[in-house]
C-alpha positions, 0 to 999 in steps of 0.5 A: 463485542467484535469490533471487527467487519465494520464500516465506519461512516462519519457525517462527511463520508455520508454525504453523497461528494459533491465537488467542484472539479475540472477533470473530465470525468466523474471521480465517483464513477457514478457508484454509490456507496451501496454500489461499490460495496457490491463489487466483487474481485475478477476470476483469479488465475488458476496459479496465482497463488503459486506464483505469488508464494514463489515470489515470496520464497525468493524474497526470504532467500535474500541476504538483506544485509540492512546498513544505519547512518544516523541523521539529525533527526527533527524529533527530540524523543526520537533517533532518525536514520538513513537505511539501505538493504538488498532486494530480490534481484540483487537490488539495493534499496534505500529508506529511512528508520526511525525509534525511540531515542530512549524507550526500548523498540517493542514493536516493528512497522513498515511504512509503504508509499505512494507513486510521488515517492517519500522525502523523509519518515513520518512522526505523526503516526500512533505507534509507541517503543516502535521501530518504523521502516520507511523504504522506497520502492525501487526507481523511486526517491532513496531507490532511484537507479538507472535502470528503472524509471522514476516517472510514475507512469513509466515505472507502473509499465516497466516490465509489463510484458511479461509477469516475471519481469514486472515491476510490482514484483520487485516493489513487493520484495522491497517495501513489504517482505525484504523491508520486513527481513531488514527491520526483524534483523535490525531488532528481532524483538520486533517480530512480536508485533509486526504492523504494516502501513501503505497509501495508494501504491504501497496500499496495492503493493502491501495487498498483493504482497500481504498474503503470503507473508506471515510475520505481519500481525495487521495492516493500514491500507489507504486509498489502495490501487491495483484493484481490480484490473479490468474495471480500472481499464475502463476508468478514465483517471489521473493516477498511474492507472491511466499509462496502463489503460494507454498501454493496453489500448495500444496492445490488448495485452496489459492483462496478460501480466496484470491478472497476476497483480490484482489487489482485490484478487490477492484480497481473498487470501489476505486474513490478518486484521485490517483496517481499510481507508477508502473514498468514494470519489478519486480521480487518481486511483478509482474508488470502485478499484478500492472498494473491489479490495476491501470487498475481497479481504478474507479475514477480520476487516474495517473500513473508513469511508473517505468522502475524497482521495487524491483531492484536497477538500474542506474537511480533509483536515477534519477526515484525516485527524479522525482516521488517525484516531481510528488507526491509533485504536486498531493497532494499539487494542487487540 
């Protein structure tokens, strides 16, 4: 039986969300769930992919150079390490690796991240003999630089005037394909199995940078941003998608750069395995922006309806021990 192309509704994400909120807007944009399955990715750019597939070449070109030091590590059965390798641009890009103390790595993943940045790897995901590569973007946490600001709704304008100095770009290269080269080289056994995991922006990164990267078997995103630019420039929200809706209501230009880094465009040509978490209300990233990605993937695919992102509810607990359950199940039965 295929278990891929499905939608998966627990008794919570049924429910129309109702929540008792103070944002001015409404975090469900007035869709319901059939609405948001039916939105559709914008017009692509005629040399989007080109682009893209060029960004790539560049990227693979880098001498990543990965350098360990171990740290304690709050696991017992598990080795923890700091890691820093190079990026496009000559930049030098800081994360975290963790495997097995004793077990031998089999398998490899890379962990992006959201906008508020990481403080540390995660133990609770469900991967066995894996080596999991945490890096952060550049400007951000272990990647902090001078010439890139660390404020979420700074860094999502740096370089927006002109698509090859946009920052995305340079956050593709860092948390997907220059992270994938420091893993692969660190335990090339990896390349047997290469997963990819990413939440809110490393969720859009790891969708417009997926594509063109074939050494990735499947992927995890959730609550993905970057999807579908000009809807998101009509949509009030908290996230970082707010700078760019100020920006382009000053200049008129955002899309100039933007059409080349929509997530739910960059979908089309997204064919590995994936598996989807996406809420139905969100005042940080726009639920009809998520669903716009999902919409759009090209290959076999799986969605989690979330009742809620970015927004601690009563049954978050409960939503995110089932979507681990889901998780452990996609990425360990092919």
């Amino acid at each position: 039986r295929n278990r891929m192309n499905r939608v998966h509704l627990h008794k919570f994400s049924r429910c129309v969300p109702m929540f008792r909120h103070s944002y001015p807007f409404d975090p469900t944009y007035n869709h319901d769930l059939m609405a948001l399955l039916d939105i559709t990715a914008p017009t692509e750019a005629a040399d989007f992919a080109p682009f893209w597939r060029d960004l790539y070449t560049r990227a693979l070109s880098v001498t990543v150079a990965p350098i360990l030091r171990e740290i304690p590590s709050p696991q017992s059965h598990i080795r923890v390490f700091e890691v820093e390798f190079t990026s496009v641009d000559g930049v030098r890009i800081g994360g975290w690796l963790t495997r097995p103390r004793v077990e031998p790595v089999e398998r490899g993943v890379v962990v992006g991240h959201g906008y508020g940045g990481r403080e540390g790897p995660d133990f609770h995901l469900p991967f066995v003999r894996a080596a999991l590569l945490f890096p952060c973007a550049r400007g951000i946490s272990r990647s902090a630089c001078a010439e890139v600001p660390s404020d979420p709704y700074a860094h999502v304008l740096h370089g927006i005037q002109q698509r090859e100095r946009y920052i995305h770009g340079g956050c593709a290269a860092d948390t997907v394909w220059c992270a994938a080269s420091a893993l692969l080289e660190l335990f090339p056994m990896a390349a047997r199995r290469l997963d990819y995991l990413g939440i809110s922006f490393g969720g859009g990164i790891g969708a417009l940078a997926l594509p063109w990267d074939a050494r990735f078997h499947r992927a995890h995103l959730n609550v993905p941003s970057f999807g579908h630019h000009p809807l998101r420039l009509a949509l009030p929200c908290v996230g970082s998608g707010e700078a760019v809706r100020g920006y382009h209501h000053q200049t008129g230009r955002a899309l100039d750069t933007l059409r080349y880094f929509d997530a739910a465009v960059a979908a089309r040509h997204l064919r590995i395995p994936l598996h989807m978490a996406a809420a139905r209300f969100d005042p940080a990233v726009p639920p009809p922006g998520q669903f716009a990605i999902y919409n759009a993937l090209a290959g076999p695919k799986q969605l989690f309806v979330l009742q809620a992102g970015h927004f601690e509810h009563a049954n978050t607990a409960v939503e995110e021990a089932r979507l681990l359950d889901a998780l452990a199940y996609f990425f360990n039965h092919d």
